[in-house]
C-alpha positions in Angstrom: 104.3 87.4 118.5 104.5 90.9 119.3 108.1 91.4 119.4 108.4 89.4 115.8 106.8 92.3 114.1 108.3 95.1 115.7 112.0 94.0 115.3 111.3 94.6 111.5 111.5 98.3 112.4 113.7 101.0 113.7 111.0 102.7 116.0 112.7 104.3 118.6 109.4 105.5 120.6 109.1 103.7 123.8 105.1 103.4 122.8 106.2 100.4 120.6 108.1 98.4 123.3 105.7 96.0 125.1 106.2 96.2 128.6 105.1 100.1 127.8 101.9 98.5 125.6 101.1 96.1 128.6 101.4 99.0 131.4 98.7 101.0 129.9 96.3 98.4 127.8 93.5 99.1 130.6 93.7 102.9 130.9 94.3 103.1 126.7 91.9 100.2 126.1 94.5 98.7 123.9 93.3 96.3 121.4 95.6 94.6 118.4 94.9 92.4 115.3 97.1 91.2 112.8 95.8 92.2 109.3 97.4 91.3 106.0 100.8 89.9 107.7 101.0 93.3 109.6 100.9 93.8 113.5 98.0 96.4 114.3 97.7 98.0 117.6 94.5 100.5 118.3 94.6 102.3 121.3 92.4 105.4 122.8 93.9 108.5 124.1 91.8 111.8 125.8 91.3 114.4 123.5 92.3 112.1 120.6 89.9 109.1 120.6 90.8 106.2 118.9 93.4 105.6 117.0 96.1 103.2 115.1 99.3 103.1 115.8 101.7 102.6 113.0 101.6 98.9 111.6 104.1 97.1 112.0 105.7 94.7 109.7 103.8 96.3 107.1 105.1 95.6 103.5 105.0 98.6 101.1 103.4 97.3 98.7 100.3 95.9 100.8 100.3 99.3 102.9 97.2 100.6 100.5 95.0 98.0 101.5 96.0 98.2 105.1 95.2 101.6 105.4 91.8 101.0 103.2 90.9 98.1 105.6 91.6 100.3 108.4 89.5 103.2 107.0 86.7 100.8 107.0 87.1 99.7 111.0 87.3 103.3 111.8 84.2 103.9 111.1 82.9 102.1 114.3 85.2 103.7 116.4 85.0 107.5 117.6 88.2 109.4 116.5 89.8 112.1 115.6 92.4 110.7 113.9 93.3 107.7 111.5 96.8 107.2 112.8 98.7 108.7 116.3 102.2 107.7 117.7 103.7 107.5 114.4 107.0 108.9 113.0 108.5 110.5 109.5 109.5 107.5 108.2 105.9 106.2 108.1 104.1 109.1 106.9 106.4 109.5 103.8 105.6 105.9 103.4 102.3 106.5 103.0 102.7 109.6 100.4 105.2 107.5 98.6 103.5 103.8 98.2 99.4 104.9 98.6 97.3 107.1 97.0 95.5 109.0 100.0 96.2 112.7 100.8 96.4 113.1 104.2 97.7 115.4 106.7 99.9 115.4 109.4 100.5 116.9 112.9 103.3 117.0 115.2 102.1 116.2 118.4 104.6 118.5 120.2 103.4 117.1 123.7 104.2 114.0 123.3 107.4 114.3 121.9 110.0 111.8 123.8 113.1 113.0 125.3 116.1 111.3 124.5 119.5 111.6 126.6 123.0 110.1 126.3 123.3 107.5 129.2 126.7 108.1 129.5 126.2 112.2 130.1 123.9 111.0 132.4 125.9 108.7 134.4 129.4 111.0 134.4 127.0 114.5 134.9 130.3 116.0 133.6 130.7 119.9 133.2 128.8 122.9 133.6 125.7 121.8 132.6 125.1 118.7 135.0 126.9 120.6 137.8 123.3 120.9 139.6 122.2 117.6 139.1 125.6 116.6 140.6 125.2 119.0 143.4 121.7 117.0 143.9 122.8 113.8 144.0 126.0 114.5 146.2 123.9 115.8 148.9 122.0 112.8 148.6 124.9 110.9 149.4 126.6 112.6 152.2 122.8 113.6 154.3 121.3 109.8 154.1 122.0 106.7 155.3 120.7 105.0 151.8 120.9 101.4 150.7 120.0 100.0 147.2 117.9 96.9 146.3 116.5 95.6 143.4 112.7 94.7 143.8 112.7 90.9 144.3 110.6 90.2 147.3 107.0 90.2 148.0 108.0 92.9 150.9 110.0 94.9 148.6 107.1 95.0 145.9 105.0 96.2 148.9 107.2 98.5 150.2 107.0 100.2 146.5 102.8 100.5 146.5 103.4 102.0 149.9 105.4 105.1 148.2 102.9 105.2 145.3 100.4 105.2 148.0 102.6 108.1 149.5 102.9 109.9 146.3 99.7 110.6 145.2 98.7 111.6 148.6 100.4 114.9 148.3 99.2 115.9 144.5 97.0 118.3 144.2 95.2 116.8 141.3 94.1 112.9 140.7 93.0 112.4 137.1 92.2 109.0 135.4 95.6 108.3 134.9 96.8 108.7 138.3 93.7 106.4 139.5 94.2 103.8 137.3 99.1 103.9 137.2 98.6 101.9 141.2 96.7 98.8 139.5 99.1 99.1 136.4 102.4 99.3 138.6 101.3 96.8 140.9 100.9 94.5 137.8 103.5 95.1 136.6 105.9 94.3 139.7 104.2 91.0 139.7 105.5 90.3 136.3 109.0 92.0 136.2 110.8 88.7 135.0 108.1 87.7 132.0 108.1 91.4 131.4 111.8 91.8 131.1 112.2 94.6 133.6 114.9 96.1 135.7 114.0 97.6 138.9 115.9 99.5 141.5 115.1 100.3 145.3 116.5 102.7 147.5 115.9 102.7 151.1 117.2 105.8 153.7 117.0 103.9 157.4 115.0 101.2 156.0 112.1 103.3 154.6 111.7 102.8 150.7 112.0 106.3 149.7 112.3 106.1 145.7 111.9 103.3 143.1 112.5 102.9 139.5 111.3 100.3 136.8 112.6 100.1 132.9 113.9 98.3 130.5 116.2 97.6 127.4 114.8 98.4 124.2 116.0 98.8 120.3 118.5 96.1 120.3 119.7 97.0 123.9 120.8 100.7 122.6 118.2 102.4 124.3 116.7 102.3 128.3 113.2 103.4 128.8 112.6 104.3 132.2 108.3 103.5 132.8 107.9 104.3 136.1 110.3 106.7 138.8 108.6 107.1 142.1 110.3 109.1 145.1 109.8 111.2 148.1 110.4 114.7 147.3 111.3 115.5 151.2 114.8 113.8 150.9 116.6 116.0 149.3 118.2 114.5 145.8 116.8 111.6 145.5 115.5 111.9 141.6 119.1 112.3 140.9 120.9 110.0 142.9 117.7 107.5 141.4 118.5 108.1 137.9 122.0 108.3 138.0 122.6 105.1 140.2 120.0 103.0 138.4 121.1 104.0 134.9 125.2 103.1 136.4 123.7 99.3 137.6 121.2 98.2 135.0 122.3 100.3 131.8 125.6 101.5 131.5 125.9 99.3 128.7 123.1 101.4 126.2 123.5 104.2 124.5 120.7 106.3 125.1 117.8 107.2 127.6 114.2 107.3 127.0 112.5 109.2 129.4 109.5 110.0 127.9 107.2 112.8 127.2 106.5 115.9 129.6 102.3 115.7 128.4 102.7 119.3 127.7 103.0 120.0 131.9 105.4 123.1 132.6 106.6 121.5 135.3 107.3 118.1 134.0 109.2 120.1 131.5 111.4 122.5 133.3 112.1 119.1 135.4 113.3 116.9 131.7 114.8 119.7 130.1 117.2 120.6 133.3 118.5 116.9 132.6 119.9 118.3 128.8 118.2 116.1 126.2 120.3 115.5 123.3 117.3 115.5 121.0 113.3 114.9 120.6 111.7 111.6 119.0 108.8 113.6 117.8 105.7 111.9 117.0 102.8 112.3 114.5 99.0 112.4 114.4 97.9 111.5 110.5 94.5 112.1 109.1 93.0 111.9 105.6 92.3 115.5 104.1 
């Protein structure tokens, strides 16, 4: 039902694929409805409240009464903001084919950054020749092998790294607490879910795994989840390279998300040369 409505549009943010939806229903307390032959997805976000998404399926000439409707169920929800996640398109939609005044915001942490797969996959030239440095060392210092995750011990192996992971940060907020019921979810439902997966193992300990997908028309990979142990050396490159180079050479592009406004999460997506930003908007009526 889901995907029915969002094939009628071009939305390139991986927030409106469903395996991404599905991941973080319980932490986002993700709720839908379908209203006036639209699809409408509410979610909750810290320092945002609740929110709607952008409909989907929406008809321009029915989007007044949508956004009326959803004015009125609003008002039992604490929020900052009528609409989050959205893009462009939408918001001149609404100034073109409604009558409300509203204002919009670019949330500039949450802005998605978007690479070329096949950059990624050749790290040709001066401007991959670190990452390339990275993931050589990988391969000559480590005896690695490479799985996909389909077996109960390979599932396990992967909660065991989480596990490892978020012993060493130094902060555990709500999302951290509540991504090890959410993965291990979601590796119980990779094939309903539609998910690729990759493993890799140095001396048969799991030391890095990735889960993503295909999304708009299979010209774009989001990657949901990358996982690794920092102390070998090279492993987020050889990780994204090599499962990018088995599961989606064939895409054009790479999602990998937002940096959430952290510097280091930044430095670390920026060094891997986006080509551009899918920015995203929070709406309100002035």
């Amino acid at each position: 039902m889901f995907e029915s409505y969002v094939d009628k549009h071009n939305i390139l943010s991986y927030e409106y694929t469903f395996p991404s939806l599905y991941l973080w229903r319980k932490l986002c307390n993700t709720k839908y409805a379908v209203l006036d032959d639209a699809f409408i997805i509410n979610k909750q976000e810290e320092f945002k409240g609740s929110f709607f998404m952008q409909p989907l399926g929406y008809k321009k000439e029915n989007l007044q009464g949508i956004i009326k409707k959803l004015i009125e169920i609003r008002k039992a929800y604490p929020s900052n903001y009528l609409f989050g996640d959205v893009n462009e398109e939408f918001i001149n939609d609404i100034r073109e084919y409604t009558d409300f005044n509203i204002c919009s915001t670019k949330d500039i942490n949450d802005s998605e950054y978007i690479y070329s797969t096949s950059e990624l996959i050749n790290l040709s030239g001066k401007k991959f020749h670190g990452k390339k440095n990275h993931y050589n060392n990988f391969v000559k210092k480590f005896n690695y092998e490479v799985k996909e995750v389909t077996t109960p011990k390979i599932k396990s192996d992967c909660m065991e790294l989480l596990k490892r992971w978020h012993s060493v940060k130094e902060e555990v907020d709500k999302e951290l607490i509540m991504e090890t019921d959410a993965i291990n979810d979601v590796l119980c439902k990779l094939d309903i879910l539609k998910l690729k997966t990759i493993a890799v193992y140095v001396d048969n300990k799991i030391v890095g795994f990735s889960i993503g997908e295909k999304y708009a028309n299979g010209t774009m990979a989001n990657i949901l989840v990358e996982k690794a142990d920092i102390n070998y050396n090279g492993i987020y490159a050889f990780i994204n390279r090599e499962f990018l180079t088995q599961q989606f050479s064939e895409t054009e592009f790479v999602n990998r998300q937002e940096d959430t406004g952290s510097e280091g999460l930044r430095k670390s997506k920026q060094s891997y040369n986006p080509i551009r930003m899918e920015e995203k908007y929070l709406v309100n009526l002035k």
